[in-house]
C-alpha positions, 0 to 999 in steps of 0.5 A: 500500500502506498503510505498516501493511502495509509496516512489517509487512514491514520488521519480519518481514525484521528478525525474518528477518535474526535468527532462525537458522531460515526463519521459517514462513510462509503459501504465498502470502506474497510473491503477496499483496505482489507483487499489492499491487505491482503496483497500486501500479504500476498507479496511478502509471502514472495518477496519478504522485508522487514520494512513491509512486514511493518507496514502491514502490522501497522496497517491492521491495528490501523484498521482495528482500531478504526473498527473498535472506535466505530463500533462504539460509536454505532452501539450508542447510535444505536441506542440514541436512535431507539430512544429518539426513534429516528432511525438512520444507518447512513453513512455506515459500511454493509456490515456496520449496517447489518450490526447496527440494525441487529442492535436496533431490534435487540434494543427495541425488543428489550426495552419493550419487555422493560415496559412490559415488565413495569406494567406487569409490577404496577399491580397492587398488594393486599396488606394488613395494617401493623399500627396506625398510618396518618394521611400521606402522598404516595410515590404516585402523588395521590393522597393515601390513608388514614388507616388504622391498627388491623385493617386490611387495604389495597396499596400499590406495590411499591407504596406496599414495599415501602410500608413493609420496610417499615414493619408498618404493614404485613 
């Protein structure tokens, strides 16, 4: 590989590791350096020096590095667009396409049973009053109680979870 092209590389990784975004790319970016590389390989394998064996060491942490720092980029994309629901893979090679929409519906799906959870524990708790409780606001800002020694009532679970730490209720 020429160094022109190894240097464009190493500034474009550098431009990477500075700008908070993925920075937009062509679909065969890494195929084209990888091609490269492996030429290279291929010509060593013939005709080796030292000089070259370097260059193509440098050349693969070059391109490992530039993955690994577009990787992280892509899962907090990832993650930003679930959360925005403004979805958009451009600028991204094929397989960072792929991952990034393999991440989009593993988020989307787990953040849906997340929901589904917290539904599902919304429910409320049938307690026994342990001692007298005065009128409170919940978690929920709704007015609660009074209640007294002995008497069996309806709470919110975590509002039940909460009295229950305080031996308040069984």
């Amino acid at each position: 590989m020429e160094q022109t092209s190894y240097d464009e590389l190493r500034k474009f990784l550098v431009q990477e590791r500075h700008s908070s975004s993925v920075q937009a790319v062509k679909e065969d970016f890494f195929t084209a350096y990888e091609q490269i590389l492996e030429e290279k390989k291929k010509n060593i394998a013939t005709k080796f020096s030292i000089e070259e064996a370097r260059a193509i060491d440098s050349l693969q942490r070059l391109i490992q590095d530039l993955r690994k720092q577009r990787l992280y980029k892509i899962l907090f994309k990832a993650l930003r667009d679930c959360e925005s629901s403004s979805i958009s893979g451009e600028g991204l090679t094929t397989q960072e396409k792929e991952l990034y929409n393999e991440l989009i519906r593993l988020i989307s799906e787990y953040l849906k049973v997340s929901v589904a959870e917290k539904k599902k524990s919304t429910g409320v708790v049938k307690a026994k009053i342990a001692s007298s409780i005065p009128e409170f606001v919940g978690f929920d800002g709704k007015t609660y109680g009074p209640f007294t020694e002995g008497e069996h009532v309806e709470l919110p679970e975590e509002i039940a979870s909460f009295l229950a730490k305080r031996n308040v209720i069984i």
